[in-house]
DRENTOR-303882 format. One record per residue: x, y, z of N, C-alpha, C in turn; residue in three letters. Coordinates in steps of 0.02 Angstrom, whole numbers, padded with zeros to 5 digits, always signed. Layout:
BEGIN
XYZXYZXYZALA
...
***
This chain:
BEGIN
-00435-00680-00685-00441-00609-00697-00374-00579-00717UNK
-00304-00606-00672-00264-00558-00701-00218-00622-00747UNK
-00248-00685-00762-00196-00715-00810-00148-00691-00837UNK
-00197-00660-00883-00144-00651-00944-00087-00587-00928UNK
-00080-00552-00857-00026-00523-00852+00024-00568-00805UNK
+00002-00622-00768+00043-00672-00760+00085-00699-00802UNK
+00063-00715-00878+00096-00737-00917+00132-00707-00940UNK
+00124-00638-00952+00162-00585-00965+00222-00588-00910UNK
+00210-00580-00871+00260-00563-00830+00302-00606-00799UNK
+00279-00676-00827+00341-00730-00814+00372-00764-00885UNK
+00361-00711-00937+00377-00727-01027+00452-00722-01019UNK
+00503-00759-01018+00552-00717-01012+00603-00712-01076UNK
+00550-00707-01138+00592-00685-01192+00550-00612-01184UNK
+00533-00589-01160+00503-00516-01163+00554-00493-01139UNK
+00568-00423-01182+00584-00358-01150+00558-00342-01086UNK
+00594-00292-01032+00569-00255-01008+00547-00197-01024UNK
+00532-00147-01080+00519-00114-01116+00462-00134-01122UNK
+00449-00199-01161+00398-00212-01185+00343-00248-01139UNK
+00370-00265-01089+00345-00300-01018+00304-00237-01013UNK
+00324-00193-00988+00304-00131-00957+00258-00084-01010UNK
+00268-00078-01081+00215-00041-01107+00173-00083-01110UNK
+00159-00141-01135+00085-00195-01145+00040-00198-01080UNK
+00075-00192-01021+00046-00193-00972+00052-00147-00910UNK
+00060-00091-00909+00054-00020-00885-00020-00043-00832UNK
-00068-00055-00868-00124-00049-00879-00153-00093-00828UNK
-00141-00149-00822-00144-00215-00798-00103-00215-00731UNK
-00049-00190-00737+00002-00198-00687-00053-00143-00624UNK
-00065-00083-00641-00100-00033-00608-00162-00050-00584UNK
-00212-00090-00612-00260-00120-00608-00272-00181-00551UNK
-00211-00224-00557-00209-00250-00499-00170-00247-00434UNK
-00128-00198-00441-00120-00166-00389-00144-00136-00359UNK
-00208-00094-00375-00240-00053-00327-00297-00122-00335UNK
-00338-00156-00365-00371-00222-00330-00353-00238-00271UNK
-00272-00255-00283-00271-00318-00222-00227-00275-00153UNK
-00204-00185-00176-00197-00183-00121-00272-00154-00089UNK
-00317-00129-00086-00392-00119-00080-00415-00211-00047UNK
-00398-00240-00088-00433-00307-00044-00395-00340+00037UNK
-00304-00312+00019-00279-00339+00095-00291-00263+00127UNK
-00321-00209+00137-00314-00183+00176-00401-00182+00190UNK
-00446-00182+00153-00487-00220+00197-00510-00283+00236UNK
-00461-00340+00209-00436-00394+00239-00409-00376+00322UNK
-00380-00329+00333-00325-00300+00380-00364-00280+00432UNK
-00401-00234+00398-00452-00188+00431-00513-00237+00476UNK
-00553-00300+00428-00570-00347+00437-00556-00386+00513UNK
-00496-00388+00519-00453-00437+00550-00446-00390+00609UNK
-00414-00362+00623-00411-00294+00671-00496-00276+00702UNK
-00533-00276+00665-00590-00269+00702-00621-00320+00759UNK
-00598-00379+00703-00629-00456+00745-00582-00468+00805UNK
-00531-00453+00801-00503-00438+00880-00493-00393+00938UNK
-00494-00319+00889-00478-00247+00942-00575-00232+00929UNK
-00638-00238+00890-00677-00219+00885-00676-00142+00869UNK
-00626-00130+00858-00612-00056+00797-00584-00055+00734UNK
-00577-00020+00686-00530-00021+00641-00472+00027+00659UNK
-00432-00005+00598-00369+00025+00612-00378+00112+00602UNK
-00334+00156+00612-00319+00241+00612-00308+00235+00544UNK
-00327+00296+00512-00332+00338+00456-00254+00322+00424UNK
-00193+00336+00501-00123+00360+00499-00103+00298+00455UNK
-00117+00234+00503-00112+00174+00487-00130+00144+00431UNK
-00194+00156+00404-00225+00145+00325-00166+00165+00279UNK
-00144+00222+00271-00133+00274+00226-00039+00236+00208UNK
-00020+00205+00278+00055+00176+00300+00045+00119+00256UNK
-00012+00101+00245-00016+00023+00232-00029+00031+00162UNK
-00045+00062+00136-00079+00084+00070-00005+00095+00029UNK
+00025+00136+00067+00092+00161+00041+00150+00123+00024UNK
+00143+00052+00080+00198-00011+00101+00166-00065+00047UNK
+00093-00071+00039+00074-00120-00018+00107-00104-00068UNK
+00061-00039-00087+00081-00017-00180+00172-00025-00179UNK
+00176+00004-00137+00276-00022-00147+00296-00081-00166UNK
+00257-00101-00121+00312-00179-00143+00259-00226-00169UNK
+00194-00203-00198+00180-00237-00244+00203-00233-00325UNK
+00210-00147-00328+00237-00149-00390+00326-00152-00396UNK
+00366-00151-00340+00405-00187-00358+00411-00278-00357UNK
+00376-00304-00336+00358-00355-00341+00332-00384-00414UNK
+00303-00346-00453+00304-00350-00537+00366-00357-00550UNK
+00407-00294-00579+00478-00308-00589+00532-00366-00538UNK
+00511-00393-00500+00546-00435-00468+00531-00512-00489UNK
+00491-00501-00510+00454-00575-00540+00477-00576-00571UNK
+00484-00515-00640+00515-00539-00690+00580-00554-00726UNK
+00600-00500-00673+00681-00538-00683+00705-00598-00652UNK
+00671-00608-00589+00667-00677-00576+00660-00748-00627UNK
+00594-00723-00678+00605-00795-00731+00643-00757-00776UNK
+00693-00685-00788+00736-00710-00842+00804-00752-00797UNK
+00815-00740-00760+00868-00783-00695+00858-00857-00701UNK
+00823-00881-00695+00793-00944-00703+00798-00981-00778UNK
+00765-00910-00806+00777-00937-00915+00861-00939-00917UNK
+00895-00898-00897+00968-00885-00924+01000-00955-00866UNK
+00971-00976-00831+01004-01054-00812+00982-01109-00840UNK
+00913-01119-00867+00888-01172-00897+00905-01168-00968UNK
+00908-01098-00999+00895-01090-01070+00830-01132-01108UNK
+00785-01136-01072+00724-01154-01117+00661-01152-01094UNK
+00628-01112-01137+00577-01064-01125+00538-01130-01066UNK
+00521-01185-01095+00463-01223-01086+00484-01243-00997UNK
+00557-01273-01000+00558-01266-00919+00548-01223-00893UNK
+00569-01161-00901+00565-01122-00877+00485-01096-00845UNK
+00443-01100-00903+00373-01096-00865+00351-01144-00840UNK
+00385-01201-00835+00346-01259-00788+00382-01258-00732UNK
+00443-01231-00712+00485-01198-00630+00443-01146-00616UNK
+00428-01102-00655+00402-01047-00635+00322-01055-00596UNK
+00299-01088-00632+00210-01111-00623+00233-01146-00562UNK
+00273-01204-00545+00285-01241-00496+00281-01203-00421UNK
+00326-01146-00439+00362-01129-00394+00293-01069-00384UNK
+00261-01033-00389+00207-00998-00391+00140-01021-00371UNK
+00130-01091-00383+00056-01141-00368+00088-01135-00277UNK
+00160-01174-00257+00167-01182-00200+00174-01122-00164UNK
+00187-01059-00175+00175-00992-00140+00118-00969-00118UNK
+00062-01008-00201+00004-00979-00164-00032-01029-00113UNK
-00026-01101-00109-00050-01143-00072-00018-01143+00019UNK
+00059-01093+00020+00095-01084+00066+00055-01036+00102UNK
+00024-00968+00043-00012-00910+00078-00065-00921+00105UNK
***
């Protein structure tokens, strides 16, 4: 679903300019997805042990702490693979460190 802004966002002959207008769109899109899926994840989880959900106060904290550092977490990615491009200098390692290093984050999560 969100491939192709993965790819985007670990291109690292892209602009950030151009990072950011092509995918405005995408970037917003899955940010409110996936923060909507861990905070009912949260909520989920909190029930199966306290048999309540969490406070309104608490939702709203969490909502606020996702979108943060998910969308800085976009821009952090991506300067991350130009960091990575400007030590390897070549595109092709560079997305096969990057993919590497991303398969084992998500198999870690």
């Amino acid at each position: 679903m969100f491939t192709k802004l993965y790819l985007s966002s670990t291109n690292p002959e892209l602009s950030l300019t151009d990072f950011i207008s092509q995918n405005s769109g995408p970037i917003f899109l899955s940010v409110v997805f996936h923060t909507i899926v861990y905070v009912v994840f949260t909520n989920v989880v909190w029930f199966i042990f306290t048999g309540g959900l969490l406070s309104v106060k608490i939702n709203q904290r969490l909502l606020i702490f996702l979108t943060t550092v998910m969308l800085f977490g976009y821009l952090a990615r991506f300067y991350h693979v130009k960091e990575i491009y400007h030590a390897y200098k070549d595109t092709e390692l560079t997305r096969k460190h990057v993919d590497q290093l991303y398969i084992g984050w998500i198999f870690i999560g």
